[in-house]
Structure formats: C-alpha cells, structure tokens
C-alpha positions in Angstrom: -23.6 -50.9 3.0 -20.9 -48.9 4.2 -17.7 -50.6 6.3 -16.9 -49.7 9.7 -13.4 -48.6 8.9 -15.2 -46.4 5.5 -17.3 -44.4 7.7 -14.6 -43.6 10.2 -12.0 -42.8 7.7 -15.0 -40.1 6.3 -15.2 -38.7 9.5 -11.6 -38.5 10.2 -11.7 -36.3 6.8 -14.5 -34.2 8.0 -12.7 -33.4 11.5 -10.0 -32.9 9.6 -11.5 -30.1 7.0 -13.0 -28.3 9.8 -9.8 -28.1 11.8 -8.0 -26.6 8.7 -11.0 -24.2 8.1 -11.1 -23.2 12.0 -7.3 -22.7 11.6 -7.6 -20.4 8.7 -10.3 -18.3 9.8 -8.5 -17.8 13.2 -5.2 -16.7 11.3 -6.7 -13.6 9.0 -6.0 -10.8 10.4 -8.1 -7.4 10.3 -8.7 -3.8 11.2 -10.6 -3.3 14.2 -12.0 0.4 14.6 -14.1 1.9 17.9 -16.4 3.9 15.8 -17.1 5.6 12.3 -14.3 7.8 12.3 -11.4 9.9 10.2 -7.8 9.2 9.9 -5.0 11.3 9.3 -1.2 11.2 9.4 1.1 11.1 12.7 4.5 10.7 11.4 5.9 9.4 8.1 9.4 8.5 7.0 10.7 9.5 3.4 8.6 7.9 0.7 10.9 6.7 -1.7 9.8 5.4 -5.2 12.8 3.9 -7.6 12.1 3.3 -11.1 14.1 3.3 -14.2 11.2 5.1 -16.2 11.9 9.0 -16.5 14.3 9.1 -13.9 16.3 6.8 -10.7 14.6 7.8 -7.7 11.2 9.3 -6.6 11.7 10.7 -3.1 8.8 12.8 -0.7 9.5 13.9 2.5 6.1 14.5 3.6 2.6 12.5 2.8 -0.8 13.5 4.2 -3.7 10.9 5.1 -7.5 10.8 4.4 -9.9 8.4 4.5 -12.7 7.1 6.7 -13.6 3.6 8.0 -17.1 2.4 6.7 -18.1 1.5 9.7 -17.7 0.2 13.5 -16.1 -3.3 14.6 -13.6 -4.7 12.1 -12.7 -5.1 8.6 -10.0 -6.6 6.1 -10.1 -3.8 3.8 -9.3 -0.2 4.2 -9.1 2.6 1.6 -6.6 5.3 2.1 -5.9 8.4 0.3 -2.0 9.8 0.5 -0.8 12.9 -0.6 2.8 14.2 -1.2 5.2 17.4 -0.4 9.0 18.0 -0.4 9.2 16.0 -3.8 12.6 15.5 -5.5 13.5 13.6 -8.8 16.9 12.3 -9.2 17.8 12.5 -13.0 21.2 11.6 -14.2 22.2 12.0 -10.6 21.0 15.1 -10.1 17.5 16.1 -7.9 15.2 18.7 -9.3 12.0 19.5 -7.8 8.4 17.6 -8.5 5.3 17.4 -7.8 3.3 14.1 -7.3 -0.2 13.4 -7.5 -2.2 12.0 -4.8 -2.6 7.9 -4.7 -5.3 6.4 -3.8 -5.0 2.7 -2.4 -7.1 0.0 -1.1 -5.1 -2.0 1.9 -5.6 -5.3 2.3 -5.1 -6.2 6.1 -3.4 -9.4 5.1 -0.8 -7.0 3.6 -1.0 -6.5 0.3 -2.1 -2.6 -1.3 -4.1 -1.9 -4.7 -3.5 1.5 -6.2 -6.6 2.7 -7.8 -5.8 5.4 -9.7 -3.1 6.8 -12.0 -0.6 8.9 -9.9 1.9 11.5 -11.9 5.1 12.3 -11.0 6.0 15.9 -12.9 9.5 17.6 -12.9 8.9 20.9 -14.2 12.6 21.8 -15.0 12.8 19.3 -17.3 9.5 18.5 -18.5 9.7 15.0 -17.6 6.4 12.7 -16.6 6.4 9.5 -14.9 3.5 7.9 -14.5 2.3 4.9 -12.1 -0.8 3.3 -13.5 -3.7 2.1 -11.2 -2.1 -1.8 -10.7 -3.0 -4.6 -8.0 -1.5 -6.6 -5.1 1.1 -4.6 -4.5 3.4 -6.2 -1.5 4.5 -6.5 0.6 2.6 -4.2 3.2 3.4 -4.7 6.9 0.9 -3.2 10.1 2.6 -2.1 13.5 0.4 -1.3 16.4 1.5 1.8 18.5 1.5 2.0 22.1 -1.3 5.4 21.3 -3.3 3.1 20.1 -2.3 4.4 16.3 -1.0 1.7 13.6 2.1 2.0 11.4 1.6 1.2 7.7 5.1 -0.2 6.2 5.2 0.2 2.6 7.8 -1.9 0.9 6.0 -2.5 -2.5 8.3 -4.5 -5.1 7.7 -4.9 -9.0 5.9 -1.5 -9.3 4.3 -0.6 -12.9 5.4 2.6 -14.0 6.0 4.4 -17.3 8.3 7.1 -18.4 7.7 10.0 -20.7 10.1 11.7 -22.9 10.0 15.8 -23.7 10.4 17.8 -26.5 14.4 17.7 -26.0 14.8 14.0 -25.7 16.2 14.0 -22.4 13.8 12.2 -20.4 13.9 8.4 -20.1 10.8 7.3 -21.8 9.4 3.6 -22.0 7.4 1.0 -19.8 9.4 -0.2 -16.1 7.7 -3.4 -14.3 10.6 -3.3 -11.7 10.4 -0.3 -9.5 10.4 0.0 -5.8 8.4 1.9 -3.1 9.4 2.1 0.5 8.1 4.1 3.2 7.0 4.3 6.7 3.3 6.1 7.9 1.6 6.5 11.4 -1.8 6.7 10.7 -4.2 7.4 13.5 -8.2 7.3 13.9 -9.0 10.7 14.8 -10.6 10.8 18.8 -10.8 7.0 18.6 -8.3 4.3 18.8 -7.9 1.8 16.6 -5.6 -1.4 15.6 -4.5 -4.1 13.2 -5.2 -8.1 14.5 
C-alpha cells in the first residue's frame, strides 16, 4: 500500500516532467513558410573561409541561393544550395583568383549547418586544391528576421574540416586542417511569399 506522502511526491515528479517537456517544446525554434515555394539570394556580405590547408584565406564576394521548402506551415530543417563568384585565395600573402564549388548544406533551425557534399576550392595560377569534405554540425548559425519579411542566415562556422593539396612544384600547403573558419552574412528570401524563423 502506497503512503500518502509516496503518491504525492510521484505526482510532484510527473508535474514536474511535463513542465520541463512543455518548456522545451515551447523553446525550439523553426522555419515557418506561407506556401511551397523558391528561395533565392537578396544580399550577401563577403564569404570568408580561413584555413591553413593550401592557403590563409578563402574569400567570395558573391554567393547565389537555391533551394525549395518541402512544404507549407513550418519546419526545423532546411536544405540550401550556395554558389560562389569573385573568389580570391590568399597564398603567402598574396590573392590569386579561384574558383569554388557549390556547397550544399542542411540548416538546422536551432542553428547548427551540415555540409553535404565535398566543395573544392581551385587556384589555377598555382595549381593548388583545397578541399572541404561533406562534415556535420557545423556552428554556430544565427537567423535574423527582416522587416520584408526575408530572413538573414549568419554563418560563423568554427573548427571547419578542410584539406590541402600540394602541386607538382611543391608550393602548395598540403595536409589535413580541423581549425578553419567561415564567416558570412546572406539574405535569403522566399520568392512571392514571406517567410520567417521562430
């Protein structure tokens, strides 16, 4: 037979459980779309990538948006596709021109990022390759809400897995880096449709 002060110590516990589990499920946050739609870039800031494999710094003036929600009403995850221009490499402190290969990520809306594929950076003057391998919970990612109804994605990504390649001349820093840095700033709007992050 259960005591009096038993049974309302269990239910203190249970009240208790559900309050923490009401708590939590107010707090995540999430995407909340209108409708099915496409997004695209608004605005971007530099997207700058430091590593010490193959080179210092990784810097794009311009990168381009696709990707589609899956559907209506809200969702924590969102997958993005960004593309880069007006790419420099900075190699014993000098910039020479690159290209970089589109990156595709899955955002988290609790603000962490996975990459999902392998993206190459290639300077062509020197015949150096870095290389960022498809790598998980990248953070931290931060969400701003614009007053046009677009959302700001805030890219500051620490502890980035990339690897270096070295040429035919030896002059390109080769070897694995688990240190490197992204940072970058993207508008990103729903296109004829508003959305935002909660």
């Amino acid at each position: 037979m259960k005591s009096p002060l038993r049974s309302m110590l269990v239910a203190i516990a249970a009240v208790v459980a559900l309050s923490v589990v009401g708590t939590a499920s107010a707090s995540a946050h999430e995407f909340e779309y209108e409708i099915v739609g496409k997004f695209k870039r608004v605005s971007n800031t530099p997207q700058i990538f430091t590593t010490k494999a193959g080179g210092n710094v990784v810097e794009c003036t311009t990168d381009s948006v696709s990707g589609a929600n899956p559907e209506g009403g809200a969702n924590r995850k969102l997958h993005l596709e960004f593309a880069y221009s007006g790419c420099t490499v900075t190699v014993g402190g000098f910039p020479f021109p690159a290209t970089v290969s589109s990156a595709k990520y899955l955002f988290n809306s609790e603000g962490t990022a996975n990459l999902e594929n392998t993206v190459t950076v290639s300077v062509p003057a020197t015949g150096c390759k870095i290389t960022l391998p498809a790598q998980e919970n990248l953070k931290p990612v931060t969400y701003e809400n614009t007053p046009v109804k677009d959302v700001t994605f805030n890219l500051k990504f620490e502890n980035a897995k990339s690897q270096g390649s070295i040429n035919s001349e030896g002059k390109c820093v080769a070897g694995e880096n688990t240190t490197g840095t992204y940072a970058g700033k993207t508008a990103i709007e729903e296109e004829g449709h508003s959305w935002d992050w909660k």
